[in-house]
KEKOL-112911 format. One line per 8 residues: their letters; for each residue x, y, z of N, C-alpha, C. Coordinates in steps of 0.02 Angstrom, whole numbers, padded with zeros to 5 digits, m for minus. Example, Ala and Ser with C-alpha at 12.3 -4.5 7.8 and 13.67 -1.06 7.14 Angstrom:
% KEKOL-112911
AS	00660:m00284:00390:00615:m00225:00390:00660:m00165:00390 ~ 00642:m00112:00354:00684:m00053:00357:00645:00002:00394 $
END
This chain:
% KEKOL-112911
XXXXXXXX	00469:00808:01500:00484:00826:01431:00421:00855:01399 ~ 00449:00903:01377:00367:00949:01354:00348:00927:01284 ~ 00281:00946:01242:00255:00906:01172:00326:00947:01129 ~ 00328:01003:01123:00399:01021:01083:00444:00966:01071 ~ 00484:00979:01127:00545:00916:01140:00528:00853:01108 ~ 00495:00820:01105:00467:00747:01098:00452:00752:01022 ~ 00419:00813:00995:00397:00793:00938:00430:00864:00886 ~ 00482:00824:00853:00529:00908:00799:00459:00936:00740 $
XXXXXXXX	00411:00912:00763:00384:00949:00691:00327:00996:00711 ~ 00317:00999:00789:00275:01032:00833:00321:01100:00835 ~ 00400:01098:00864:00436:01141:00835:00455:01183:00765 ~ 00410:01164:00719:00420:01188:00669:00341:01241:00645 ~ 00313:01231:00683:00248:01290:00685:00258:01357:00716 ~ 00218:01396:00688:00241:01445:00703:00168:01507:00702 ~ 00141:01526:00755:00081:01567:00749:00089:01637:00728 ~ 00049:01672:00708:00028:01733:00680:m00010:01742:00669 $
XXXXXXXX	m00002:01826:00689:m00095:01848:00712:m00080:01892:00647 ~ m00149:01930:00618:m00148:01970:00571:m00194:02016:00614 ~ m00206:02080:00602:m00235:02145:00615:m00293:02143:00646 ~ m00355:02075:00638:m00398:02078:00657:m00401:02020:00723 ~ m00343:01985:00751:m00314:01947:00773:m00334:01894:00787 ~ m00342:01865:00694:m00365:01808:00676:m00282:01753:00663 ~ m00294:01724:00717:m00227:01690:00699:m00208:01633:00633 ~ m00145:01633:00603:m00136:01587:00553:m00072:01564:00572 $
XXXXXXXX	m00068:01477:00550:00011:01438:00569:00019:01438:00498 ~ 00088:01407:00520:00138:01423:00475:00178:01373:00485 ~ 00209:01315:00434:00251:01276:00464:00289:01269:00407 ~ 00349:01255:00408:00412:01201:00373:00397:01147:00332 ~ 00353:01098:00362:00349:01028:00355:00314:01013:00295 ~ 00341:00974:00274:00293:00951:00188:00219:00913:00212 ~ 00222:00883:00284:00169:00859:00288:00088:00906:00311 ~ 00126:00975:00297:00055:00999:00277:00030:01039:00229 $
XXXXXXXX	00070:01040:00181:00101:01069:00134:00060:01034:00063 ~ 00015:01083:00040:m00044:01065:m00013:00007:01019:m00069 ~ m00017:00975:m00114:00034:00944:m00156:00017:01015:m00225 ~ 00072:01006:m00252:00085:01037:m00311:00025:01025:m00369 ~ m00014:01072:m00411:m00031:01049:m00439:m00032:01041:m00514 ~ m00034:00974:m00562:m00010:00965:m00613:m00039:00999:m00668 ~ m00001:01027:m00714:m00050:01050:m00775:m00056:00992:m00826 ~ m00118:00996:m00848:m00147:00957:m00900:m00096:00912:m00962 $
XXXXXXXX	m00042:00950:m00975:m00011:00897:m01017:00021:00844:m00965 ~ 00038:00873:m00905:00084:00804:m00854:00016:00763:m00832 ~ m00034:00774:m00808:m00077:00727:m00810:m00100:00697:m00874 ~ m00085:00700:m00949:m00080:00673:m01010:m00040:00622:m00975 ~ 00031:00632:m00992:00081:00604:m00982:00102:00532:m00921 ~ 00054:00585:m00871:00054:00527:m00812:00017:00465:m00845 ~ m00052:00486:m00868:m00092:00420:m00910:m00063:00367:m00957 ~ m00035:00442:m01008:00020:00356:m01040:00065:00302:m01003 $
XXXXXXXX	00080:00343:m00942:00147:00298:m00900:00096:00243:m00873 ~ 00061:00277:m00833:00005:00228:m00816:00000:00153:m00858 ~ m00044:00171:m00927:m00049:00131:m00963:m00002:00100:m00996 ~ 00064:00140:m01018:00109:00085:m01042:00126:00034:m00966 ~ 00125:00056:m00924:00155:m00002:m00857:00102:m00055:m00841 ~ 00014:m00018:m00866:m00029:m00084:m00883:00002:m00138:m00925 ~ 00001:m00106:m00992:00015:m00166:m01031:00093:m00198:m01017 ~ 00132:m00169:m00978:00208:m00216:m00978:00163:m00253:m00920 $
XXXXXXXX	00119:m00254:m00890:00114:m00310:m00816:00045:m00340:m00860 ~ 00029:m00329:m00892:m00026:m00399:m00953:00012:m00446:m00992 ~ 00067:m00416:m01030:00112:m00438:m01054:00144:m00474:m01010 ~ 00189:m00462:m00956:00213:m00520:m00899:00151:m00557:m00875 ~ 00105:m00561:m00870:00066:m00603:m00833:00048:m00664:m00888 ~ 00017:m00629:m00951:00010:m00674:m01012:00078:m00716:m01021 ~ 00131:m00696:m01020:00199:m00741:m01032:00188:m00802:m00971 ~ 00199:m00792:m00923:00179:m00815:m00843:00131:m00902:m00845 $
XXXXXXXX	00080:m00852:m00874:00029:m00900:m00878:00044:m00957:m00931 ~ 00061:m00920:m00983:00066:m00975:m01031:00122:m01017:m01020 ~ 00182:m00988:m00985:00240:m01036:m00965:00210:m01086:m00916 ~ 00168:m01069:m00888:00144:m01126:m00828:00113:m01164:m00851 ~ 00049:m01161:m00919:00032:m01192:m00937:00059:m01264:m00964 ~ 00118:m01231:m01022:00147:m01269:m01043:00191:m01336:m00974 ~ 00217:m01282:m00938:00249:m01345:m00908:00203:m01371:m00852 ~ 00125:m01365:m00847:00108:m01421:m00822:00078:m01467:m00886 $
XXXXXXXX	00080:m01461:m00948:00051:m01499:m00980:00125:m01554:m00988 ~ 00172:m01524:m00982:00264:m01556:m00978:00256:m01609:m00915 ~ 00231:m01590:m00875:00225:m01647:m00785:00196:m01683:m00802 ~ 00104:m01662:m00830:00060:m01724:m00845:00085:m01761:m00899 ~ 00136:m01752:m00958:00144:m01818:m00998:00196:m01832:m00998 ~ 00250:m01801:m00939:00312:m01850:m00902:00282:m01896:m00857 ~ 00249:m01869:m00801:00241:m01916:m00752:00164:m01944:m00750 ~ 00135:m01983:m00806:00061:m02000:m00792:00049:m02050:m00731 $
XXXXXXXX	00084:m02062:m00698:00051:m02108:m00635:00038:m02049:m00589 ~ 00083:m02020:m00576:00075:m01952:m00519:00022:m01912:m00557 ~ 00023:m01915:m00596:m00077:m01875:m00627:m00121:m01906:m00611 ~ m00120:m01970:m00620:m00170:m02005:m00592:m00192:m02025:m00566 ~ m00128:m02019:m00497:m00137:m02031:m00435:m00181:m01967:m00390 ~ m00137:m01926:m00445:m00173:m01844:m00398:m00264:m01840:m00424 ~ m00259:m01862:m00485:m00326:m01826:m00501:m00383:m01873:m00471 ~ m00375:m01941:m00441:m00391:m01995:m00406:m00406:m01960:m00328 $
XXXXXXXX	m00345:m01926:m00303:m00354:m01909:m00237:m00396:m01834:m00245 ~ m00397:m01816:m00294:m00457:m01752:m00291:m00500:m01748:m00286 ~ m00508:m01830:m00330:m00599:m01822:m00326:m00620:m01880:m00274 ~ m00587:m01905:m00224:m00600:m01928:m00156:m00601:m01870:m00114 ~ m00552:m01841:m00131:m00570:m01766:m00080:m00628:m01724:m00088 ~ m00669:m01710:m00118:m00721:m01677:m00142:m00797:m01737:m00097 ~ m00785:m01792:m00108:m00832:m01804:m00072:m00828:m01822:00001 ~ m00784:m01825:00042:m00780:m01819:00105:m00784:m01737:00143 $
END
């Protein structure tokens, strides 16, 4: 089985010589294919998206945190023996 066969995007090149028979390829495939480039207001635009999707994932993390907070301060003054059992076995663990 020859590199063609095996690989469809080897099939999709294509050589050409120009006049001084300096050759140039030529292919189909997006994967060599320069990316587009943006004008200045879409890279504006990209920034705000950017930043508004910062602050929605500060905003979820700040909610996050403070929910956890709260409900471990909810465990430690439901269950104070299991606090004090744990915070007992922590600080035995620290010195072994």
């Amino acid at each position: 089985m020859s590199a063609r066969q095996q690989d469809p995007l080897l099939s999709t090149i294509r050589m050409t010589y120009d006049k001084n028979d300096n050759v140039e390829l030529e292919t189909d495939s997006d994967r060599f294919r320069e990316p587009e480039k943006k004008s200045i207001w879409e890279k504006i635009a990209d920034g705000f998206k950017t930043a508004n999707d910062m602050r929605k994932g500060f905003r979820k993390g700040v909610a996050e945190a403070l929910f956890s907070t709260v409900e471990g301060i909810w465990n430690t003054v439901t269950h104070p023996v299991k606090t004090a059992k744990g915070i007992v076995y922590a600080i035995l663990s620290i010195r072994t």
